[in-house]
C-alpha positions in Angstrom: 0.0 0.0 0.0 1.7 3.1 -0.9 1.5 6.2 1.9 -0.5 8.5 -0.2 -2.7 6.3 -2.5 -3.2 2.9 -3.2 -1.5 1.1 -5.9 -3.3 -0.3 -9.2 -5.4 -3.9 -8.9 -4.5 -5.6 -12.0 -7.2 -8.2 -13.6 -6.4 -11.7 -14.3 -4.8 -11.6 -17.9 -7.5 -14.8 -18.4 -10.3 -12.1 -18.0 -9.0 -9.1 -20.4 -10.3 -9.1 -23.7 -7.4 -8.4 -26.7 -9.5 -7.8 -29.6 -10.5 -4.8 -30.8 -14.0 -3.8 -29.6 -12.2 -4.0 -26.1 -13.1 -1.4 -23.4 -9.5 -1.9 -21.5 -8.3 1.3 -21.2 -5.3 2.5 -23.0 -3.1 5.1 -20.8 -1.0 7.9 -22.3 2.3 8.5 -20.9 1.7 11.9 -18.5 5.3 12.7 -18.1 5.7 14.9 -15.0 9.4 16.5 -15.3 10.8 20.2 -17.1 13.4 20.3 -20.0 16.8 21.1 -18.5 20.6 21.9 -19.3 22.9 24.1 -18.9 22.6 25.4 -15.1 19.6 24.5 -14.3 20.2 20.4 -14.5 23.2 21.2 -12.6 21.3 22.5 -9.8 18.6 19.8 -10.3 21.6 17.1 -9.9 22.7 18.8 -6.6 19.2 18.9 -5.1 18.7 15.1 -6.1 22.0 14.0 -4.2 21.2 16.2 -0.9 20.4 14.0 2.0 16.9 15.0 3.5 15.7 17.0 0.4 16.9 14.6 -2.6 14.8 11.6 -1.5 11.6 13.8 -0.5 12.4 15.6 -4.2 12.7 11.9 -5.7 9.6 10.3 -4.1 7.2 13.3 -5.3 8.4 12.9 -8.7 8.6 9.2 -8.6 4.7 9.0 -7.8 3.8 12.6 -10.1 5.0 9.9 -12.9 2.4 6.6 -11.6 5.3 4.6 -10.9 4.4 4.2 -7.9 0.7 3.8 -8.7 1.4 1.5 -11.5 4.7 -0.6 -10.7 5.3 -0.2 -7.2 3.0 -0.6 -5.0 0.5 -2.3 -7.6 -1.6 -5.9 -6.8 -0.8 -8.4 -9.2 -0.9 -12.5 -9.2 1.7 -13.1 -11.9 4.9 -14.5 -10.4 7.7 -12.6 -11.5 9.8 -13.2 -14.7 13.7 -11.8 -14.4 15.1 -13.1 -17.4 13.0 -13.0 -20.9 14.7 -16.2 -22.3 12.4 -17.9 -24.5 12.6 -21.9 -25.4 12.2 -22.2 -29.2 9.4 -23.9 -30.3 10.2 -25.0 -33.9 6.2 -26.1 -34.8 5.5 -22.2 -33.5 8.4 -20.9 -36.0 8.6 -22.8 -39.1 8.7 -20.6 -42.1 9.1 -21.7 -45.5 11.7 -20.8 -48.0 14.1 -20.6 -45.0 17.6 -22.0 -44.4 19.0 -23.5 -41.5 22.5 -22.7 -41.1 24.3 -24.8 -37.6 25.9 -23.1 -34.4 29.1 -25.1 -34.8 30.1 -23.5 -38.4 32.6 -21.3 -38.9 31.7 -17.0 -39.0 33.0 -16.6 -42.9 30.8 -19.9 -43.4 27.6 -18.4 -42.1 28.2 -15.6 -44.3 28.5 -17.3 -47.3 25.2 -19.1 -46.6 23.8 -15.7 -46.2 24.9 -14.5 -49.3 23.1 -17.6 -50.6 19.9 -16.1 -49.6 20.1 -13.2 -51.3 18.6 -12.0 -54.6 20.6 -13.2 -57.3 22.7 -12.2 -55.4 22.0 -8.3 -55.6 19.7 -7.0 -53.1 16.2 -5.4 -52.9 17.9 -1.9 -52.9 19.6 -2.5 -56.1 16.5 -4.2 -57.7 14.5 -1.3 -57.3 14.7 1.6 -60.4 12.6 3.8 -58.7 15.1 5.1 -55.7 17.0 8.6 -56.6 19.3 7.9 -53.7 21.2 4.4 -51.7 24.0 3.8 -49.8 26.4 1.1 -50.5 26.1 -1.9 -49.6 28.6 -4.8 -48.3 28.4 -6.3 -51.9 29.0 -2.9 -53.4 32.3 -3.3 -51.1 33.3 -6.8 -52.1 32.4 -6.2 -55.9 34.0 -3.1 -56.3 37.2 -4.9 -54.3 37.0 -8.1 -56.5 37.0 -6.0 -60.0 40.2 -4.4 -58.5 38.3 -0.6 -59.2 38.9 -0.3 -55.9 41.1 -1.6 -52.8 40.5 -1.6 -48.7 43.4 0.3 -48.3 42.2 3.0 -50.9 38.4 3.2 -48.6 40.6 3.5 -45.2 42.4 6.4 -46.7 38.9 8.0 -47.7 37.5 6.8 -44.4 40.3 8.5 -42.4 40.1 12.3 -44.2 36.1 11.9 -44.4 36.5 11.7 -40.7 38.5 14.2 -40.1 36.4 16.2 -42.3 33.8 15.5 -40.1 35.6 16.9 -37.1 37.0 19.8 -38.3 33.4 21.5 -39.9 32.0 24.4 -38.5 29.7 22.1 -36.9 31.4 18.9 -35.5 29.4 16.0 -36.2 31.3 13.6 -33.3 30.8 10.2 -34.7 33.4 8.4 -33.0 35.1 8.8 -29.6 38.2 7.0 -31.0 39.7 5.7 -34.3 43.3 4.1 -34.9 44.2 6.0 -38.4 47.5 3.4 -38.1 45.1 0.4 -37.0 42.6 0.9 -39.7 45.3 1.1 -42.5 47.1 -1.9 -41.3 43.6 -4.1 -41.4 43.2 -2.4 -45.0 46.7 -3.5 -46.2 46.1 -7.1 -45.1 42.9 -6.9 -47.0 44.0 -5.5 -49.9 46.7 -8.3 -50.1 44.0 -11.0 -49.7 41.9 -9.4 -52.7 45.1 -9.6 -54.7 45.1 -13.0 -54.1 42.1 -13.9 -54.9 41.4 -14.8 -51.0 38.8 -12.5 -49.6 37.4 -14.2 -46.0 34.4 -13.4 -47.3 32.3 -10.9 -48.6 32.7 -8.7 -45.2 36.4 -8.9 -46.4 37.9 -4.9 -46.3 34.4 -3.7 -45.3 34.1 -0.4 -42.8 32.7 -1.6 -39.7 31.6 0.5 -36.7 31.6 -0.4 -33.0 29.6 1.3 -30.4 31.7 2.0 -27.5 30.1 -0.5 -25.4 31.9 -3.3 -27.0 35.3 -4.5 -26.2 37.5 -4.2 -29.1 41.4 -3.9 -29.2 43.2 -1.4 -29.7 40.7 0.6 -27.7 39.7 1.2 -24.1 36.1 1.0 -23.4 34.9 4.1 -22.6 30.6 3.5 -22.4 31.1 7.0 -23.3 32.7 8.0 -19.7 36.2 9.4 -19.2 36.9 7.2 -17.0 35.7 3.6 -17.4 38.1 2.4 -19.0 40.7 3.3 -16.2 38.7 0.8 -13.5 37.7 -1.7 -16.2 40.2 -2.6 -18.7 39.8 -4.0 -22.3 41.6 -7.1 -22.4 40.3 -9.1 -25.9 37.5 -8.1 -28.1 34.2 -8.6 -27.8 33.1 -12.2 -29.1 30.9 -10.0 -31.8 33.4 -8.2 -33.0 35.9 -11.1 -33.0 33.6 -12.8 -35.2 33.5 -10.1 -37.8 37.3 -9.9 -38.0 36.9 -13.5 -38.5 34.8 -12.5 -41.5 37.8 -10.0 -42.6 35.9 -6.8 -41.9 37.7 -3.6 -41.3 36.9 -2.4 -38.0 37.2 1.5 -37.8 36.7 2.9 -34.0 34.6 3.1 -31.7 31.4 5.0 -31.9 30.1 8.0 -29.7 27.0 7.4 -27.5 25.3 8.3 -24.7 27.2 8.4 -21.7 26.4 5.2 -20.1 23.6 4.3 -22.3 21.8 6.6 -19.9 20.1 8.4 -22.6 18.1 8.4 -25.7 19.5 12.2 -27.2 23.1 11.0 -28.2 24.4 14.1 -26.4 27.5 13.5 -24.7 29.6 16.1 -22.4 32.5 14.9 -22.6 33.0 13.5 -26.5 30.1 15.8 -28.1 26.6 15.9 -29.1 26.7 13.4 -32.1 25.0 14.9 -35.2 21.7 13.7 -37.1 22.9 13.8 -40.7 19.5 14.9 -41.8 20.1 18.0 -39.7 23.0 18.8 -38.0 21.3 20.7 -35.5 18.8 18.1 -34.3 20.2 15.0 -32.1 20.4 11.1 -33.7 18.6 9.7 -30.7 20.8 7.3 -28.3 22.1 5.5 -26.9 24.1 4.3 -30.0 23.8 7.6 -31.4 27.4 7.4 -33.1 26.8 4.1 -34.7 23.5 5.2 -36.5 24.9 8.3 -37.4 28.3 6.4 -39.2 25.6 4.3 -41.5 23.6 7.2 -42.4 26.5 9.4 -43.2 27.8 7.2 -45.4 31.0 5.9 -43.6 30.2 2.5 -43.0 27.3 0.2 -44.5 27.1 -1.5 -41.1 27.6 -0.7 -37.2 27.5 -2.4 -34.3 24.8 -1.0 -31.7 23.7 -2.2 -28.3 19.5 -2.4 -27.5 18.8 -1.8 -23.7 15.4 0.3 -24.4 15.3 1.0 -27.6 19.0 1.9 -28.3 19.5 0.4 -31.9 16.1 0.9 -33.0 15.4 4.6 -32.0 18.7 6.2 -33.2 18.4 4.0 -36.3 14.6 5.8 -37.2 15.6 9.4 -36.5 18.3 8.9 -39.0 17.1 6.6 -41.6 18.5 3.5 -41.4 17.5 0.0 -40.6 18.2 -1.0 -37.1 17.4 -4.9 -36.1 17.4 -6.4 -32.4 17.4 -9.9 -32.2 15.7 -12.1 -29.6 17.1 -12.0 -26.4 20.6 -14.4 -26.3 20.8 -15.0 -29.7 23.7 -12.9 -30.1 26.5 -13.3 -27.7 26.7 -10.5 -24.7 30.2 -12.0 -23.8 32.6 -8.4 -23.9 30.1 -6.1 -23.7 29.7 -3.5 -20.7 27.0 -5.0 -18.7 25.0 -1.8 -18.0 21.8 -4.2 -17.8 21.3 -7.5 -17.3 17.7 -8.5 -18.6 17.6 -5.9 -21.2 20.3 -5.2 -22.9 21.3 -6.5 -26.2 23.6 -6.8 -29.3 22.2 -5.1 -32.9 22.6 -3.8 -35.8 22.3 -1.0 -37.6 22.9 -1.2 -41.4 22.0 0.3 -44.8 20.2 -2.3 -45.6 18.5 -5.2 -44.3 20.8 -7.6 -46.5 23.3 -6.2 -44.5 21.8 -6.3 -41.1 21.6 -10.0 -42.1 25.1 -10.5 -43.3 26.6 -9.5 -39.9 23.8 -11.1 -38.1 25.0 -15.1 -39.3 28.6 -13.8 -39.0 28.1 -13.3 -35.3 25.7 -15.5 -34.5 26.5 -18.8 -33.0 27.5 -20.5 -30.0 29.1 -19.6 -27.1 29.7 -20.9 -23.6 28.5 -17.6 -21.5 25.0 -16.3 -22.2 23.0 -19.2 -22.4 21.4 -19.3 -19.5 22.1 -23.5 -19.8 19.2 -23.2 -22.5 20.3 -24.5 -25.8 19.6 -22.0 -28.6 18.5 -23.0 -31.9 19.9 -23.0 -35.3 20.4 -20.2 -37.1 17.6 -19.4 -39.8 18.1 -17.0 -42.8 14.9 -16.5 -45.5 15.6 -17.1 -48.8 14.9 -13.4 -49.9 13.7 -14.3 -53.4 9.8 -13.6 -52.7 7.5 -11.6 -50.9 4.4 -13.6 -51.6 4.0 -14.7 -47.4 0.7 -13.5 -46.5 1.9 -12.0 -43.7 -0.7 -11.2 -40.7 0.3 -7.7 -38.7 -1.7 -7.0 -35.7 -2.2 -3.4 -34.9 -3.4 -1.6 -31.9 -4.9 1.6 -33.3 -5.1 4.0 -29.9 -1.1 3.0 -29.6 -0.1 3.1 -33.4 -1.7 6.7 -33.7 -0.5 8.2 -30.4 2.3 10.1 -32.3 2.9 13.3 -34.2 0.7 13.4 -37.1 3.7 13.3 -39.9 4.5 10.1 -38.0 1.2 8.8 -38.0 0.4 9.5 -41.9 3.8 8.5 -43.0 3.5 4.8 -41.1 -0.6 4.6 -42.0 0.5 4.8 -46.0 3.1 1.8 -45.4 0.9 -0.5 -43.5 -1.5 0.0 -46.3 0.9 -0.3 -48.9 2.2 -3.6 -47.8 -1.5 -4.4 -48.0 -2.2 -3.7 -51.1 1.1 -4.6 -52.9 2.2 -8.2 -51.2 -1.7 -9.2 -49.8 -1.0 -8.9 -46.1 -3.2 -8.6 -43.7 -4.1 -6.5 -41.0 -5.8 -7.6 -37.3 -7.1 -5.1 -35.0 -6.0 -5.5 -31.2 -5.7 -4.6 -28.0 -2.6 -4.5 -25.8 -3.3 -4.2 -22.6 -1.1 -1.8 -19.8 1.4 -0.5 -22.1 2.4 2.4 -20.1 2.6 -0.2 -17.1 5.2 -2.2 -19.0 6.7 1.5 -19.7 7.5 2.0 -16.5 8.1 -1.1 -15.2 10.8 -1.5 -17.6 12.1 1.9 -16.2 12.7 0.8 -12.7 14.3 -2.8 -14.4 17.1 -1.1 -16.2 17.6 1.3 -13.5 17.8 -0.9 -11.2 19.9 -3.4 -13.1 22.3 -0.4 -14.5 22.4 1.7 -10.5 23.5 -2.1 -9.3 26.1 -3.1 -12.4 28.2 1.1 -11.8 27.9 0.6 -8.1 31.5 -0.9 -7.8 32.8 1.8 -10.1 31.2 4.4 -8.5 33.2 3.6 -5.6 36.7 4.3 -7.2 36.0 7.9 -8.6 33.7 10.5 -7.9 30.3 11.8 -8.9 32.4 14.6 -10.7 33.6 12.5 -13.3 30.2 12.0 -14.6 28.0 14.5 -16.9 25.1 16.5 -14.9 22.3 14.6 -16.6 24.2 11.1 -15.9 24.5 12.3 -12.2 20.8 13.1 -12.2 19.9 9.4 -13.8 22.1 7.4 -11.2 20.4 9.9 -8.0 17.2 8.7 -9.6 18.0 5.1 -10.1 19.9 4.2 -6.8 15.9 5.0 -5.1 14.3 2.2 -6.2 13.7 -1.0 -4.0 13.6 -4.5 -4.1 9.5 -4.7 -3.8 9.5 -2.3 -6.8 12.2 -4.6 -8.8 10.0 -7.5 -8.3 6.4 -6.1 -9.3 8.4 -4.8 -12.4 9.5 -8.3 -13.1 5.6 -9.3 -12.6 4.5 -7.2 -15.3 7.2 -8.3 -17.3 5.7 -11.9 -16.8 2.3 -10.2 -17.0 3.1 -8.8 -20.3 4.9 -11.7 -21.9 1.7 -13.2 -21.6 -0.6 -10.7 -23.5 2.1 -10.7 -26.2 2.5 -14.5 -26.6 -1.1 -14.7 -27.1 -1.8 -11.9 -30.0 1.7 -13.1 -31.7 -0.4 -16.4 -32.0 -3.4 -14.7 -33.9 -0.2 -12.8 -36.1 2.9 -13.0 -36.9 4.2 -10.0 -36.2 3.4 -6.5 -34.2 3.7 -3.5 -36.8 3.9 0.1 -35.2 6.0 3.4 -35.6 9.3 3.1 -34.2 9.0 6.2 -32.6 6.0 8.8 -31.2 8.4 11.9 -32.9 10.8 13.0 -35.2 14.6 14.2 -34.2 14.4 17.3 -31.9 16.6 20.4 -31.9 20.5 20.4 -30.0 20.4 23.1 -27.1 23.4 24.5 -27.1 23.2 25.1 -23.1 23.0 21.6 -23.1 26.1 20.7 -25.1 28.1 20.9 -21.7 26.0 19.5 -19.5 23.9 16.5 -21.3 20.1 17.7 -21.1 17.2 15.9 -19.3 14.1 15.7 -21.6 11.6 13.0 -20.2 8.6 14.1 -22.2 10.5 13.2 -25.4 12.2 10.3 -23.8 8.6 8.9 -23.4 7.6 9.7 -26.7 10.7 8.3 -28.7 10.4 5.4 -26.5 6.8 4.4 -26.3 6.7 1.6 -29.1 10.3 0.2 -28.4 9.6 -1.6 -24.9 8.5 -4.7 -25.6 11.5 -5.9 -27.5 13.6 -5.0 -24.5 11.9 -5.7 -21.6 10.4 -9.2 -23.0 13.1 -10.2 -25.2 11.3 -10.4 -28.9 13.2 -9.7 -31.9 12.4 -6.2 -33.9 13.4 -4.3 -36.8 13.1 -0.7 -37.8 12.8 0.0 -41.4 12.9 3.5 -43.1 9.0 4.3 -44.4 9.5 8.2 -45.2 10.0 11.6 -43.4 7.6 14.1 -41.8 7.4 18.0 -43.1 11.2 18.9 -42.2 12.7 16.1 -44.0 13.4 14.1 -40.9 13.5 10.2 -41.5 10.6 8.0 -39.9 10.6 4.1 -39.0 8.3 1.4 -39.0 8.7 -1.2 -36.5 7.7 -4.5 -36.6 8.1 -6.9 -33.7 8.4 -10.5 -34.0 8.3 -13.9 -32.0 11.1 -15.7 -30.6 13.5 -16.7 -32.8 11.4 -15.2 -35.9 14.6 -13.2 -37.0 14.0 -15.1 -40.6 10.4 -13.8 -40.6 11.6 -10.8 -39.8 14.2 -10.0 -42.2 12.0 -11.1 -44.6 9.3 -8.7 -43.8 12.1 -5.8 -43.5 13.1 -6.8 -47.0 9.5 -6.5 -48.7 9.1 -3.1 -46.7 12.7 -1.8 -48.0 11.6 -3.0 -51.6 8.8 -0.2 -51.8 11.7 2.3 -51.5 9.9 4.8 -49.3 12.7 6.0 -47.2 15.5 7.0 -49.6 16.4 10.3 -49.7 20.4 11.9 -49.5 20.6 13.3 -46.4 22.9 16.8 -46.0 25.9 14.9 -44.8 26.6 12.0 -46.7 30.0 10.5 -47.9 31.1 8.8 -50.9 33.1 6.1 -49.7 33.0 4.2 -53.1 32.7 7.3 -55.8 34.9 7.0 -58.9 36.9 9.9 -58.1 
């Protein structure tokens, strides 16, 4: 019972009708917290970490925002659910036209197969006359290497000025926190020598590859966008993703900006910069793998590596108009990667294309000894992407699709009834029940988890090492308590269940990635980081569920709303659907309804 209210009664999930003449009601976020930077989150951080007055401060805002009325001190019968493993369930996941590719083979193996699935082997991008504008592609990299037009060594050179170009603009556009100009031309030489020898790994072979600086990957420290992580916790061998892809040959170029501590979802960091939207260089790229989404749509690389903890892959990758693909919780290995949080946090992609996206996926995909949780995971499955003739059942929940902007909302309507009327899909109206519930109770989770994982740090150096708007997250986050942990984990369980139950009447959830668009840099917040809860809500809204209950999702570009910023549709999958998936992402891309230049863009593979 909580002192000034009582906490929501939750109904049996047996009694709550999901279809769509349902009467449960469906709850707005009601964010309850200003706008700051610059001074005034400065003194916001220093009234938070006062003794008497921070928790009192804390606890109003805390139930102002229904956590309390919704998470913690709410009734429910579910038993709590802390880790969102699923056990596959092939007769629930068979698809047809799909290959299987086993755990035990190699990473340049698992790419070949993949380039086995693709068209012809040229992908939907390049099939399609109708675009004005595409990036290139990891084939556009091997094919240009293999007809010797071209060489690794000669893209490292480009990628190297292009970067400094980058930095030395009137606006910096802070992609990376650190490069190795000396590390990427020595992987560029080796490359080259392979291509001379008609040896390439693989297709990955010499291509520009992007790592968020969560990842551990040598020569680098590991920053988690901190400037001083890397001095408690040191980098010691790469990350088994990223170990993978330099199986496969790929060039890895640095390590991206992001968020300081994944913290975030605006991309502005204090200490490294506010990483640019190449759309618009004054509006952010979302977070917390700002950097990496930012490298893709600039040009720089066709693929980067991206870490998903609440919507980290998926949200920068809408706001700038790339694919970003999360796959189901433990299929891709975790091993080398900052654990900022346990339950929610994991690997993905963000690419040009989804041909891409599922290049990289088989190439680090696989087994591994240490996130398994003893279940076994399944083969690998890759569509054969030579037909979109699935017809493909998308459940929508209108209140929650069309609580957005209205550019957002129009722009996502005309895809879903595109996909309709061009490859026969189909459409089911539903309900999804306590959305705003799972919101916050996914809040308090990564908190929690992410408070409890910098603890130990925290210990070895001060709270001024941190930005002001980090220092106001971990004030925030160290209040929670273990009966609100475990009601969060309830709903989790609570939620799974609603979920499991309308991906059995479709195959898929389809909704905007995000409620808006890119928002405008402060400058008063350059310094400082900025705390913007209203928008976090909004950008946020639609990428829970992957998170917090451990389904697969992909975010594809559909278009852009009245200031020529991009827009993403999401579509949400069940476990172990990644082949559905891809395959879905691949029909959507096909239309070629998000492909314009944006104003920063870099020919990494021009003639001249």
């Amino acid at each position: 019972m909580e002192i000034f209210g009582q906490g929501h009664v939750y109904d049996d999930v047996e009694d709550i009708d999901l279809g769509p003449k349902s009467n449960y009601p469906y709850i707005e976020p009601d964010v309850k917290a200003p706008r700051l930077g610059g001074m005034l989150i400065k003194a916001f951080a220093l009234v938070l970490e006062a003794p008497i007055i921070g928790p009192m401060l804390l606890y109003l805002l805390v139930k102002l925002n229904k956590i309390h009325r919704l998470v913690s001190f709410a009734e429910l019968k579910e038993p709590p659910l802390f880790v969102p493993f699923h056990r596959y369930q092939a007769a629930e996941n068979t698809e047809a036209n799909v290959k299987f590719i086993g755990l035990d083979s190699s990473p340049p193996e698992r790419v070949g197969q993949a380039v086995e699935c693709l068209h012809s082997p040229v992908d939907s991008i390049n099939r399609n006359p109708n675009l004005n504008f595409r990036r290139w592609t990891v084939l556009d990299y091997a094919n240009a290497y293999a007809s010797g037009k071209i060489t690794p060594t000669m893209v490292a050179e480009r990628f190297v000025n292009f970067v400094r170009e980058s930095e030395n603009g009137a606006i910096r556009m802070s992609f990376f926190i650190s490069y190795d100009e000396n590390d990427i031309l020595s992987q560029a030489k080796e490359s080259t020598f392979r291509y001379k020898r008609g040896e390439p790994l693989s297709v990955l072979d010499g291509v520009p590859i992007a790592v968020k600086d969560e990842f551990d990957c040598l020569p680098y420290p590991t920053t988690g966008g901190t400037t001083w992580l890397h001095n408690v916790r040191k980098c010691k061998r790469d990350a088994t993703c990223v170990s993978r892809l330099r199986d496969c040959g790929a060039m890895i170029v640095g390590k991206t900006n992001m968020h300081e501590l994944g913290i975030g979802i605006s991309g502005i960091n204090p200490h490294y910069g506010a990483c640019r939207n190449p759309y618009d260089r004054n509006r952010i790229t979302g977070g917390s793998s700002s950097g990496s989404a930012a490298v893709v749509a600039a040009g720089l690389c066709p693929v980067a590596l991206g870490v998903d903890g609440g919507g980290s892959v998926r949200l920068p990758a809408a706001l700038c108009g790339v694919l970003g693909l999360k796959p189901t919780f433990g299929r891709t290995p975790h091993d080398g990667v900052l654990p900022l949080n346990y339950t929610v946090g994991m690997v993905g992609i963000l690419a040009a294309t989804i041909e891409d996206a599922m290049i990289c996926y088989a190439a680090m995909s696989g087994s591994t000894s240490c996130d398994h949780h003893g279940v076994p995971l399944p083969k690998i499955e890759l569509p054969l992407l030579n037909s979109f003739n699935h017809p493909f059942k998308m459940a929508r929940y209108h209140k929650w699709f069309d609580d957005c902007s209205h550019d957002i909302r129009t722009t996502c309507d005309i895809a879903v009834t595109k996909l309709t009327k061009t490859y026969g899909w189909e459409t089911v109206d539903v309900t999804i029940p306590d959305i705003e519930a799972m919101r916050l109770a996914h809040y308090v989770t990564i908190a929690s988890e992410a408070s409890h994982s910098m603890s130990k740090h925290f210990k070895k150096v001060g709270k001024g090492e941190l930005g002001w708007d980090a220092r106001v997250a971990f004030a925030a986050y160290c209040g929670f308590h273990s009966h609100e942990y475990l009601n969060a984990q309830k709903i989790r369980s609570r939620q799974l269940q609603f979920h499991q139950k309308i991906l059995k009447a479709a195959d898929i959830i389809v909704t905007p990635t995000v409620g808006v668009t890119a928002y405008s840099i402060h400058d008063k917040c350059l310094k400082t980081g900025e705390l913007d809860y209203v928008n976090g809500a909004a950008l946020v809204k639609y990428l829970i569920a992957g998170n917090f209950l451990g389904l697969p999702a992909v975010t594809v570009p559909v278009g852009y709303d009245r200031h020529g910023l991009p827009i993403g549709l999401q579509f949400i999958g069940k476990p172990w659907s990644e082949s559905l998936l891809i395959r879905v992402a691949s029909a959507v891309q096909a239309l070629g309804l998000g492909c314009k230049k944006p104003e920063v863009f870099y020919d990494m593979l021009a003639d001249k």
